[in-house]
LOKOLVEX-214708 format. One record per residue: residue in one letter; y, x, z of N, C-alpha, C in turn. Coordinates in steps of 0.1 Angstrom, whole numbers, plus 5000, padded with zeros to 4 digits. Example, Ala and Ser with C-alpha at 12.3 -4.5 7.8 and 13.67 -1.06 7.14 Angstrom:
2
A494351325078495551235078496751325078/S497851285071498951375071500051295079/
END
This chain:
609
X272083091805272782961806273182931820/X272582961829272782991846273783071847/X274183031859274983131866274583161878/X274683281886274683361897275283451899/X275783421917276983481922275883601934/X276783701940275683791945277283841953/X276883841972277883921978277183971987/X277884051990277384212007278784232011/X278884142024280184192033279684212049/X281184232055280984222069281484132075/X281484002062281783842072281683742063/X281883622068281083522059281283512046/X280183492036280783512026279983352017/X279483252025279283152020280683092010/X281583092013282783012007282983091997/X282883231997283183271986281583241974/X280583251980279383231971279583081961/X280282951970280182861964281282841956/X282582911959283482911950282883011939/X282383081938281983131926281083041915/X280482951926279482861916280382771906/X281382681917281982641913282982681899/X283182821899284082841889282582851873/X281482901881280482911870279982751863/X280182661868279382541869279282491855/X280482551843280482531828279282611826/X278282691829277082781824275382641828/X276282551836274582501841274982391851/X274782311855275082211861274082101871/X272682141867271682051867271082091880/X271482171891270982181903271882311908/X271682331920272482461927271782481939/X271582601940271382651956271982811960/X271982841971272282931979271583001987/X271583141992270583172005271383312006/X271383292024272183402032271183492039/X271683602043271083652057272383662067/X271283652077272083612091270883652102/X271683612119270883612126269383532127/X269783432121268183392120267483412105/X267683522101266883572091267283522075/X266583482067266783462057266783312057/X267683252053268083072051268783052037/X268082952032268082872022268782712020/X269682732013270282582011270182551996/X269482431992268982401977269882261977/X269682231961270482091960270582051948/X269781951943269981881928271281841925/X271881841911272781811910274081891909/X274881901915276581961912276882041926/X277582161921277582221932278682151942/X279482041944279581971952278781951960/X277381881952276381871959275581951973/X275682061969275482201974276582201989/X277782201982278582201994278482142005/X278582002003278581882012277481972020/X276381962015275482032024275082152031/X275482232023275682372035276782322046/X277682262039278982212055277882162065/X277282062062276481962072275482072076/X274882162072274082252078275382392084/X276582362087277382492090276682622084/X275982632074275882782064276582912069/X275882992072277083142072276083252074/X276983332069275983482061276883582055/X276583722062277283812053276883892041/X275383832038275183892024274383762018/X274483732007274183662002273983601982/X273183551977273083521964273483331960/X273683321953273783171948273483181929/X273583061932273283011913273082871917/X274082821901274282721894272982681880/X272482631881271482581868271382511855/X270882611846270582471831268982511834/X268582351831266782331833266582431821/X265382491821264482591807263482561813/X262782621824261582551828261682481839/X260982391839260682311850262382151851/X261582051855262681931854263781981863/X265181971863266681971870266481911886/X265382021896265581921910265482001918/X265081951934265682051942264082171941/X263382091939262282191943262182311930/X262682291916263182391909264382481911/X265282471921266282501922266182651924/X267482691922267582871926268082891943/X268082981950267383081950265583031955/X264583151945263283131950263083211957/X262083191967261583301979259783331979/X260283441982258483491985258683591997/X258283522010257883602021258983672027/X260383602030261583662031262183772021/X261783682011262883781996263183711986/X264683661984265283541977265883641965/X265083551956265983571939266383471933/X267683531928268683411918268283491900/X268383411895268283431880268483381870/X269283431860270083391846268683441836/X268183371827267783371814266183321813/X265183401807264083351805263383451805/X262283431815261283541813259983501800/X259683541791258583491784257083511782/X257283601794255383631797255783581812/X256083481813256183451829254883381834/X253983331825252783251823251483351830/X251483481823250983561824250783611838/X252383671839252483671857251983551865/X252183461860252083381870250383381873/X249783351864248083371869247683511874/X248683611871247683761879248383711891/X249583661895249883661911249183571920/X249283461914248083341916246883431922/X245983501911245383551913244983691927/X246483681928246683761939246883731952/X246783541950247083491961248583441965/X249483471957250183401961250683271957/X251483151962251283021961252782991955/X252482911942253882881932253882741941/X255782721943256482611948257182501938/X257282591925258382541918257282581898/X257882491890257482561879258482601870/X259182681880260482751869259482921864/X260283021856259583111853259583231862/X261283181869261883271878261183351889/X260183201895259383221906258883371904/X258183361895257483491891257883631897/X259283641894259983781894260083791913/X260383651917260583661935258783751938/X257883691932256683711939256183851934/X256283901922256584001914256884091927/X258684071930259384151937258684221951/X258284091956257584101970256184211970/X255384161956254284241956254684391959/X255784441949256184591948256484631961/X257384551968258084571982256984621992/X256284531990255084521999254484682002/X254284721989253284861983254585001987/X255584941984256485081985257485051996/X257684942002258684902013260284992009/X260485001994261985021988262584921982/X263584891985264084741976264384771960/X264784881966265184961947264484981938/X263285021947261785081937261184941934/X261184831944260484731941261084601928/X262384671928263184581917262984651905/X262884781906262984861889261384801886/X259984841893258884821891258784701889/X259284591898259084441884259684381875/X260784451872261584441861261284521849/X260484631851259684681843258684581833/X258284481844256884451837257384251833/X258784281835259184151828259684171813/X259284051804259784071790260383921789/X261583971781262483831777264083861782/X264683801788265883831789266483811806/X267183891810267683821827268883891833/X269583841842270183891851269683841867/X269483931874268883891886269583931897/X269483841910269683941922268983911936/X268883991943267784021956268284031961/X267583931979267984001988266683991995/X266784042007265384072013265884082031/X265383992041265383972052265784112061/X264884202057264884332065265684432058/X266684392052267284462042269484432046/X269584412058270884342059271984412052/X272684362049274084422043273584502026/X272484422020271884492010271784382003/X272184421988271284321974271084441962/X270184381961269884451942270284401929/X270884421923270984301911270684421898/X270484341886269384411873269884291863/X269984411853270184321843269784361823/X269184291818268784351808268684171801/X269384171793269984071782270783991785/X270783931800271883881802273383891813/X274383841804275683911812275483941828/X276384041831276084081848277684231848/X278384121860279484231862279584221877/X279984331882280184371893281884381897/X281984321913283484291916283084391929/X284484501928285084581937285584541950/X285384531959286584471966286784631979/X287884581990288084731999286784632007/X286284542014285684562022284384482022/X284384452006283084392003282484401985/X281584391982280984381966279984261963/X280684261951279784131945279484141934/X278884071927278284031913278283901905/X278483871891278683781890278383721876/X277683631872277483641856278483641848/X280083611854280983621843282383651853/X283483731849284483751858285283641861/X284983551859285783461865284983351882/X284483401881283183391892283883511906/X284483581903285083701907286383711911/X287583641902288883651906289683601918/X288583531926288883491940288783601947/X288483661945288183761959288683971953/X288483991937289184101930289284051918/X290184181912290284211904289584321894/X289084391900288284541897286884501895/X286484541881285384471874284384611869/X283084601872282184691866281184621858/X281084631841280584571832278984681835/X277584581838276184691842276484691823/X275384781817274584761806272984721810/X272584691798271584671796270284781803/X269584691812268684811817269184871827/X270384871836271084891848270684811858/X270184891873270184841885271184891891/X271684791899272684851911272384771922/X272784901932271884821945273484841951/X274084711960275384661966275584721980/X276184751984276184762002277584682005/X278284672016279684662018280584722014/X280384842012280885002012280885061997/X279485071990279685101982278585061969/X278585101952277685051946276885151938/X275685161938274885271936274485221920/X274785241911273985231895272785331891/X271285281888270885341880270485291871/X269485361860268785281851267185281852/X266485241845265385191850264585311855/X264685411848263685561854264285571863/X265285541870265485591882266985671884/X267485711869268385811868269685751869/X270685811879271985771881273185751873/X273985641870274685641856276085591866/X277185631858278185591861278885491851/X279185381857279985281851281685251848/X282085271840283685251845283985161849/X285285141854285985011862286984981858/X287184831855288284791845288984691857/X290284671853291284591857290984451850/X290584341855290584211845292284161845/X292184131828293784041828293783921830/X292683851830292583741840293383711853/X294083591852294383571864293883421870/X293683451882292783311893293383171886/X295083201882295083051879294682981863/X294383101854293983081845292382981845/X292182951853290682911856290882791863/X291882721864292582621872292582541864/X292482401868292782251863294482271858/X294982281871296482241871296782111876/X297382091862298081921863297381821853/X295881901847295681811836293981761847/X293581671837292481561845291381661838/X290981721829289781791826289781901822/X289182001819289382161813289482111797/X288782051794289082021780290381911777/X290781881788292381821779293381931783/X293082051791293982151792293682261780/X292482281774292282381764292882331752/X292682191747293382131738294982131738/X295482151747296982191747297382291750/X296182421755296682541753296582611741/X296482551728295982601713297182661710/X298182621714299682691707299582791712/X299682841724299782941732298583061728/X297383021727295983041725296583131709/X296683001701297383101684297983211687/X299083191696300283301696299783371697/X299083401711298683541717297183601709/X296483591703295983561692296383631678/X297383601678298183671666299183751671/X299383791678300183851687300183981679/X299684091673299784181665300584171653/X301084031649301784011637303184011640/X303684071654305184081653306183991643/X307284091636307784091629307284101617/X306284131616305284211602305384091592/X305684131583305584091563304384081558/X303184171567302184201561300884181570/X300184251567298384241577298484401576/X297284441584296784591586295184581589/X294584661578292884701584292584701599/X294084801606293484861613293484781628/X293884701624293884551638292584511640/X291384601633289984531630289184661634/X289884801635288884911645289385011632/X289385121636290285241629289485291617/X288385211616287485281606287385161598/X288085011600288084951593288484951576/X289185021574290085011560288985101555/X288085161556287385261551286285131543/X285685081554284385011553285084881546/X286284821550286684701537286584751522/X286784881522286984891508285684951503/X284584941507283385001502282284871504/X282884771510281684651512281984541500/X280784541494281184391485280384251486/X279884221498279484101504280084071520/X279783971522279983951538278983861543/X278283841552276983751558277783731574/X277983611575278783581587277483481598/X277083491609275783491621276783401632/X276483331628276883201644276083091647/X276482981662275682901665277082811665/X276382691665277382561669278682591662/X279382501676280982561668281382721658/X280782801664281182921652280682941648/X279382871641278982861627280182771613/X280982681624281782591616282782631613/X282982781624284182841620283882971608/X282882951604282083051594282083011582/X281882841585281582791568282782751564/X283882771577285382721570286482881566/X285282961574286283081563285483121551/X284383091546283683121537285083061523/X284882951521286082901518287582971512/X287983061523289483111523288983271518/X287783341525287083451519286883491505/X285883361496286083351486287083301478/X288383251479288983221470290183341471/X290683351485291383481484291283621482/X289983611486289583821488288583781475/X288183671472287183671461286183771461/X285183751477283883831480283483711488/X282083771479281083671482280483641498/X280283521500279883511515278683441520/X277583451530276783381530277383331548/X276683251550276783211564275683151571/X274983171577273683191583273883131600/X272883051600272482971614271583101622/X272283181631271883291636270483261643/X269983181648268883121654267983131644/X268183111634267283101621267383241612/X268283291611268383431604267083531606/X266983541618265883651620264383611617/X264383511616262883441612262783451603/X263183461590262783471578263083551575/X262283581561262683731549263983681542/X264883791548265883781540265983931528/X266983961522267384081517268984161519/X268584261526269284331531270384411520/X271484411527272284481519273284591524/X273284721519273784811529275284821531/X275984731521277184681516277884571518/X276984511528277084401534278484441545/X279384371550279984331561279484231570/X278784271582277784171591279084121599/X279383951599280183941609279583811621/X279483841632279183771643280483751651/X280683581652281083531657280283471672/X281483491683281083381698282083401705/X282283281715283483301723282583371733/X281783351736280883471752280883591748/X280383601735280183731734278783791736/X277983661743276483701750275683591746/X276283511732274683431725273683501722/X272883461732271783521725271083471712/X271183401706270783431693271783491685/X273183481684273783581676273683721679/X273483761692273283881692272183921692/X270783871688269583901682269483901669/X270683781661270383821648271783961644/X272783971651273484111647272484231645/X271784251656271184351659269984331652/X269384221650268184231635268784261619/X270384241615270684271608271284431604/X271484461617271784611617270184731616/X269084641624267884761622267584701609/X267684611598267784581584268184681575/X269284771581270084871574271384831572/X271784741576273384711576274584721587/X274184841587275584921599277084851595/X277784761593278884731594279184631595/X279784591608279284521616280984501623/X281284361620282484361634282184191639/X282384211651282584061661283684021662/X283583871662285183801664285083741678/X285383761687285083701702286283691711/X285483631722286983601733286783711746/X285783781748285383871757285184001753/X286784081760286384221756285084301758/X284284291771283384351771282284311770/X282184211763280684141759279684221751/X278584161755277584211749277284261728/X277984171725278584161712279384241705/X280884241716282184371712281584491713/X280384541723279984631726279084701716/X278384601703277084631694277984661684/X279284621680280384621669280784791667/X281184821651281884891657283284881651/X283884731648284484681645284784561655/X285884521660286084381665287184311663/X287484131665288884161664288784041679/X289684061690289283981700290383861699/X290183731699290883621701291683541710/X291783651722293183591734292683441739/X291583391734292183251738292483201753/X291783301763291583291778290583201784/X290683201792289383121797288782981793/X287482941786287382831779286482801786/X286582681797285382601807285082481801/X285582431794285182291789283982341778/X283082271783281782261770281982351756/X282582151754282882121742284082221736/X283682331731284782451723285982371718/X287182421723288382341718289582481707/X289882561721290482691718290382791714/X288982801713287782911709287882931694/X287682811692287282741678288882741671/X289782691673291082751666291382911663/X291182921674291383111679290483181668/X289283121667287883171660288583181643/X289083051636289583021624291083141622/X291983141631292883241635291983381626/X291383411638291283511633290283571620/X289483441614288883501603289883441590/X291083401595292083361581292983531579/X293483621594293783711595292583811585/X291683821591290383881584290783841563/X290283761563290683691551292383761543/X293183761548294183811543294283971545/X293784041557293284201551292284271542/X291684171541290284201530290884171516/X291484111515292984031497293384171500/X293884211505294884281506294184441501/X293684461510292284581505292084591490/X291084491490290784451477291684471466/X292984391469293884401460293884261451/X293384191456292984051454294183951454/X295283961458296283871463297783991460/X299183901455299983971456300984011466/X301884131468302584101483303383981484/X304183931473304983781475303483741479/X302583671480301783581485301083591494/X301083741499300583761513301583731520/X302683781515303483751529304383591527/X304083511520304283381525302983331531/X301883351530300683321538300883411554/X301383491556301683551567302683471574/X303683431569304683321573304283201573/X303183141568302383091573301483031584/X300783141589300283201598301383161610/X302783211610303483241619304083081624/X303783011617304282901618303182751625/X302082851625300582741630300882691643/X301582801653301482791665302782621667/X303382581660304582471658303682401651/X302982431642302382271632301282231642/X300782311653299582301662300582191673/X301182221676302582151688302582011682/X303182011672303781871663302681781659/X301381871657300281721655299381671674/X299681731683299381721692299881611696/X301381601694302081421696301881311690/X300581301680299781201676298481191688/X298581191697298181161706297681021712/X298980941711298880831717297880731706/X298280781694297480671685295880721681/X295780871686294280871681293680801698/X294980791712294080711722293580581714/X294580531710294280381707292980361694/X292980471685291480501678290280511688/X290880561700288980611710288380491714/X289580391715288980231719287980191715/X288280151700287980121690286380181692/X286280331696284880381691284180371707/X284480301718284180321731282580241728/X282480131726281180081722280280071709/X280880241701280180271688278980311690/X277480301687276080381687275980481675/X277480511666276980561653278680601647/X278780731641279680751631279580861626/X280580821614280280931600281481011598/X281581151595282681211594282881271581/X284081251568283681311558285081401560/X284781471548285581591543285481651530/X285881701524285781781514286981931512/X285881991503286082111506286182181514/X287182271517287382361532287682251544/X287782121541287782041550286381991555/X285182021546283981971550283582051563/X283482131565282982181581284082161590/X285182091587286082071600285081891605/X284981821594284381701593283281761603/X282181881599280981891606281781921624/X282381991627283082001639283781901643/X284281811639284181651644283081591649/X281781581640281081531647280581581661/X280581711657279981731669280581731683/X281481731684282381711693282081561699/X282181501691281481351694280381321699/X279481381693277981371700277681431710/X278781551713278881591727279081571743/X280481481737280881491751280681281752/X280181231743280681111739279381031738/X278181121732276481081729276680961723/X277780951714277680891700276680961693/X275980891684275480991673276280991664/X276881111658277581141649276481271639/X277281201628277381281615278381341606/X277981441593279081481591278281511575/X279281481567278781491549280081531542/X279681591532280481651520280781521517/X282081421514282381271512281781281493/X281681361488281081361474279481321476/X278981361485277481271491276881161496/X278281081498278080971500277180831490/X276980891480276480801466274780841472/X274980961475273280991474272581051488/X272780911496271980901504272380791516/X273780871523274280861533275180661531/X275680651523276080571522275080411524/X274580391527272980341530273380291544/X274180361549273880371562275180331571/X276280281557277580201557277380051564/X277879991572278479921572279679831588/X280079711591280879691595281179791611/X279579801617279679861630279680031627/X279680071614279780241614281180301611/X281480301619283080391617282780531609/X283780531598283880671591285080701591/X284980841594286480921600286581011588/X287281021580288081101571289181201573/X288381301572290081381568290481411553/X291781371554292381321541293481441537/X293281591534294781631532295181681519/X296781641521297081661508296681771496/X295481821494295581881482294781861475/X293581951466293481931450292481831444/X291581761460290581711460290681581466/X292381581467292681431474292281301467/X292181331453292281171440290881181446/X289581291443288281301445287381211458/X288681231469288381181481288581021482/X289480971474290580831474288980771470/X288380811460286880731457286080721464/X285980841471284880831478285080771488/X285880721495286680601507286980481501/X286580491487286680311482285480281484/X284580361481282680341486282680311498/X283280351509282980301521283980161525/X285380141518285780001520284979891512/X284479931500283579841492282179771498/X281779851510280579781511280579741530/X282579741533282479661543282579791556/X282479901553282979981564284179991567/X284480071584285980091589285980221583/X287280201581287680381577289080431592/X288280531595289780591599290380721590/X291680751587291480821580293180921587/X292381071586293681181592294081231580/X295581161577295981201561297281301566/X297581401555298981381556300181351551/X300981341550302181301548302081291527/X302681191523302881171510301181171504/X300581081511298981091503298380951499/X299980841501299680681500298480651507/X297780701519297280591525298080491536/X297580401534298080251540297580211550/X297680151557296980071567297179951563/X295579901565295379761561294279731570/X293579581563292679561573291279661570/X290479731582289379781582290079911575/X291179951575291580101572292980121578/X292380231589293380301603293980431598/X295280461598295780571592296280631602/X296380811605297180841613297680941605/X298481011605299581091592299881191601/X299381341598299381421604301381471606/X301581541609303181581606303681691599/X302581721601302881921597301581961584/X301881951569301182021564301082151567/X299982241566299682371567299382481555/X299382401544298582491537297182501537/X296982671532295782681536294982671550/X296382691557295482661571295682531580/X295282421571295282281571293982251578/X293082311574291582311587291882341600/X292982431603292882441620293682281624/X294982271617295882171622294682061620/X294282011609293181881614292181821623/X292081931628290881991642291681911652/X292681931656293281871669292881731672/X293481641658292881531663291581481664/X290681561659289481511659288581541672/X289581631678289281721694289781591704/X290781561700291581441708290681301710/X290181281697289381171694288181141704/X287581241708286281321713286581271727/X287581291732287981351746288281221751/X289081101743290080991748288480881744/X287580921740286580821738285480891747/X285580981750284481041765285380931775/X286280941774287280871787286980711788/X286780651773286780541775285680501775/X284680591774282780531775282980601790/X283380731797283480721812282180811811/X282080901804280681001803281981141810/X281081211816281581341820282181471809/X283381441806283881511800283481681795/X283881721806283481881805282381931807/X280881881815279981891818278881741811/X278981771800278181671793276581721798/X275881601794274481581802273781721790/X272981791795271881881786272481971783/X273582001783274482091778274982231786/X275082321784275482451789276982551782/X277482561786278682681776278082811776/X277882901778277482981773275982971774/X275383021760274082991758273683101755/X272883211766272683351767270683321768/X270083211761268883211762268783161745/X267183221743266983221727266483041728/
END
């Protein structure tokens, strides 16, 4: 959930340390620090709060150093302040670190025991005093990083530096993300390449169990025995401005209006094509579609929603069965394995750690087939697959998933129309008007975005809500559950979200004048079904808003708000509905004045179990 930056040059490289935080700050938010070496040895700048925070004050302290670590924070242990902050020190040797150590307890009383004195009660401490012990006994920075990294369990990316060590860091990594930036006259490290694009382009993805120790000059890889590994080096297609505001006021009102673009490129394989191909999904795909007769789809949050809304399109088009599984919870229980299974994990990181604990518990299960839908080619995830399909969306720093989550639906409606097709499930007239379809999202995505102004004038309305309900039915019930949550996110409304057919038994209770219920209303087979279940909520005195489309006779009247989408979609009426409920989210963060992109407790990539 952290982020940390890691550089070795032959000149200051504070500006670059904090612009890296800065680009990390969607990973953690809740404190920042930094620490250099220089002439007067190893110095430390901490700071609760925002790496603004951080700034202001290395300025007022003039900061400067040519090697150096930083990190951005989400609290796991210990409360969000300065004295938990990153970097920790033991005896002139500062470590930064991403994840969770889980015998950190353990350590901590044999070091205790060993005399040395905890400052902070994060877990991290541990690995600084850890480090120092080894150092101490072998005076190698390299031997002293493999040997305490040995004896940590749980997950991390780390990095070191050490007073009598100048123009040197170590950085290790074993569960969570860690890439290395090229430069001609300096090297860095970084939990995510965009942390990086300031200063290169030339990217080295470690694996799991990889040390590399940094100089100015050059980067040394081994793995934990000691043995030398070579890493390739990729070109990122990232570019610096991709990671830019621009001209919009938050990252999340720029993601929300990069969805067209986000679709395109995304679908970008469908050219001219009439049709779909296996092989857009990994060359061995068409093999394994046609020999699997289930699918079990592994996500958290938003891509769990994008799971239970292709379950939906899965079974009615390819007509194979689908489960869909809260990945956090998959591996805990007895399930039953199937070797005919299609495992599909969804994440825009690519490095959830609970999806990628329960992939990999469903694969030592016995279910080798396996593809990821993600937004990071070299994620921890694309890398466990041996199938993938990657989703273009580009850089997504706002929280609250906007582009991810279209891109995510994108690609399992594609998925969905190769597996028909396979199968044999669907005819070619009907694939390829669903294909034409498809080609047409990126314009129905454009045309409901200019309902804009009136879902502003809806966020008003919910600026002093404590409470709302979101219904749906059918393939629209999990867009309803991705409503709320979007609300409760960035907004700390409490929202909910119900099959609108549940309303009689239970939820309805919990109707009336001050609980807004938001509806999505679209035209098809379950619309009469829906019309009732929104008379239950005008009958006992609730507001309704309701996102209809076109020819569905809702009205506006009193205590019932209509906005009339423009563009039916078809079946892929769940992505187009999404926008405004994304809009809703955003223009009512605005009007309650809560922090948009960086909501309180919250993290974007969640690389801790």
């Amino acid at each position: 959930m952290c982020g940390i930056v890691v550089a070795v040059a032959r000149k200051n490289i504070v500006s670059v340390l904090l612009e890296g935080l800065r680009k990390l700050e969607y990973r953690g938010y809740d404190s920042a620090g930094v620490a250099v070496l220089n002439s007067d040895g190893l110095v430390r700048v901490r700071s609760a709060g925002r790496v603004a925070d951080l700034t202001a004050e290395t300025d007022k302290q003039h900061l400067a150093g040519d090697t150096g670590i930083a990190h951005t924070r989400w609290a796991t242990h210990g409360a969000p302040c300065e004295r938990n902050a990153h970097p920790h020190i033991s005896n002139g040797l500062a470590v930064v670190h991403n994840g969770i150590i889980e015998n950190h307890e353990a350590l901590r009383a044999e070091l205790m025991a060993d005399g040395y004195v905890f400052t902070s009660d994060t877990d991290t401490e541990v690995i600084a005093h850890l480090v120092h012990r080894k150092f101490k006994q072998s005076g190698d920075l390299v031997a002293a990083v493999r040997a305490a990294s040995a004896r940590l369990t749980g997950a991390y990316a780390i990095g070191v530096i050490q007073q009598d060590n100048p123009h040197r860091a170590i950085v290790a990594r074993e569960g969570s993300p860690l890439v290395l930036g090229l430069a001609d006259d300096a090297n860095y490290a970084a939990s995510d390449t965009a942390a990086l694009l300031q200063v290169t382009r030339r990217m080295v993805y470690l694996e799991n169990g990889d040390i590399a120790e940094l100089t100015p000059d050059s980067i040394t890889i081994t793995r934990q025995d000691g043995t030398p590994v070579t890493r390739g080096e990729t070109e990122s297609q990232l570019s610096a401005d991709a990671v830019e505001l621009g001209t919009y006021a938050h990252y999340m009102q720029k993601e929300i209006f990069e969805q067209p673009g986000a679709i395109i490129n995304t679908l970008d394989m469908l050219g001219g094509a009439q049709t779909v191909q296996a092989g857009w999904f990994g060359s061995e795909a068409e093999v394994i579609f046609q020999n699997i007769d289930r699918i079990l789809i592994l996500a958290c949050g938003t891509s769990y929603h994008a799971g239970l809304t292709a379950r939906y399109w899965l079974e009615s088009l390819a007509k194979i069965p689908v489960s869909v599984e809260v990945a956090s919870e998959y591996r805990y229980r007895d399930s039953v394995p199937d070797p005919k299974t299609l495992v599909i994990a969804i994440s825009q990181s690519g490095e959830t750690a609970d999806t990628l604990a329960a992939l990999k518990h469903a694969q030592a299960q016995g279910m080798p087939h396996t593809l990821a839908i993600c937004n990071v080619p070299e994620s921890a995830i694309v890398r466990a697959c041996p199938l993938r399909f990657l989703t273009h969306a580009g850089p997504e720093i706002g929280v609250a998933s906007t582009k991810a989550f279209t891109t995510q639906l994108a690609a399992l409606y594609v998925l969905t129309l190769v597996l028909a097709k396979v199968k044999g499930t669907i005819s070619a007239e009907h694939l390829t008007s669903l294909v034409q379809d498809l080609r047409h999202l990126p314009a129905a995505i454009t045309a409901v975005l200019a309902v804009e102004p009136q879902v502003k004038a809806w966020a008003q309305r919910f600026a002093d809500k404590h409470h709302a309900l979101f219904l749906g039915r059918g393939v629209h019930y999990p867009i309803a559950l991705e409503g709320a949550l979007k609300l409760k996110e960035i907004t700390y409304i409490h929202a909910e979200a119900y099959a609108a057919g549940e309303l009689k038994h239970g939820p309805l209770a919990l109707v009336d004048k001050d609980m807004p219920v938001i509806s999505v209303a679209p035209n098809d087979a379950l619309l009469e079904k829906l019309k009732s279940n929104l008379q239950e909520v005008k009958a006992r005195g609730g507001e309704l808003f309701v996102l209809a489309d076109a020819n569905t006779g809702f009205q506006e009247s009193d205590g019932v708000h209509v906005i009339t989408v423009p563009d039916h979609a078809g079946s892929l009426s769940p992505i187009v509905h999404t926008i405004p409920l994304q809009l809703l989210s955003y223009h009512t963060a605005l009007a309650k004045g809560t922090d948009v992109d960086k909501p309180r407790n919250l993290a974007k990539s969640v690389t801790v179990e």
